[in-house]
N, C-alpha and C positions, 0 to 999 in steps of 0.2 A: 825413943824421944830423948827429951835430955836428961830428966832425974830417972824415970821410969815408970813414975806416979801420973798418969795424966789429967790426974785435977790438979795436980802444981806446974803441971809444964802449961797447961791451960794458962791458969793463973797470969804463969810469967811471960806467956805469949800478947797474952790480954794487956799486962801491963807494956809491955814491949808497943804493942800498938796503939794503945790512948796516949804514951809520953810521946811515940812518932807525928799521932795527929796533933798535941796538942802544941809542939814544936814548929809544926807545918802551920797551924791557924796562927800563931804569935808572930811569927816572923813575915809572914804572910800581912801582917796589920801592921808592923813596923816599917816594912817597906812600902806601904801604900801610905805610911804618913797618918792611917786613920786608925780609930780600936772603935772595940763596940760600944762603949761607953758613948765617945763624941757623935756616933753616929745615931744613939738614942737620941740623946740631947737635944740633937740637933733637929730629929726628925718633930719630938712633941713642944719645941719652939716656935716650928715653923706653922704647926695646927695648931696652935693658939693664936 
């Protein structure tokens, strides 16, 4: 692996793929123009 430790290569694999998803859902909501925010908002607006 890459240190040799594989609860640290875990680790840094693990962090390697939540900053990839969490890159992928941001940018992903920028180019739709929408985030989850406006999309709550908007839905418990509409059901009142």
């Amino acid at each position: 692996m890459l240190t040799g430790y594989w609860s640290i290569d875990a680790f840094l694999i693990a962090n390697l793929i939540l900053c990839l998803g969490v890159s992928v859902v941001f940018g992903y909501q920028q180019y739709t123009g929408g985030g989850a925010l406006d999309d709550t908002s908007s839905k418990h607006s509409s059901k009142e």
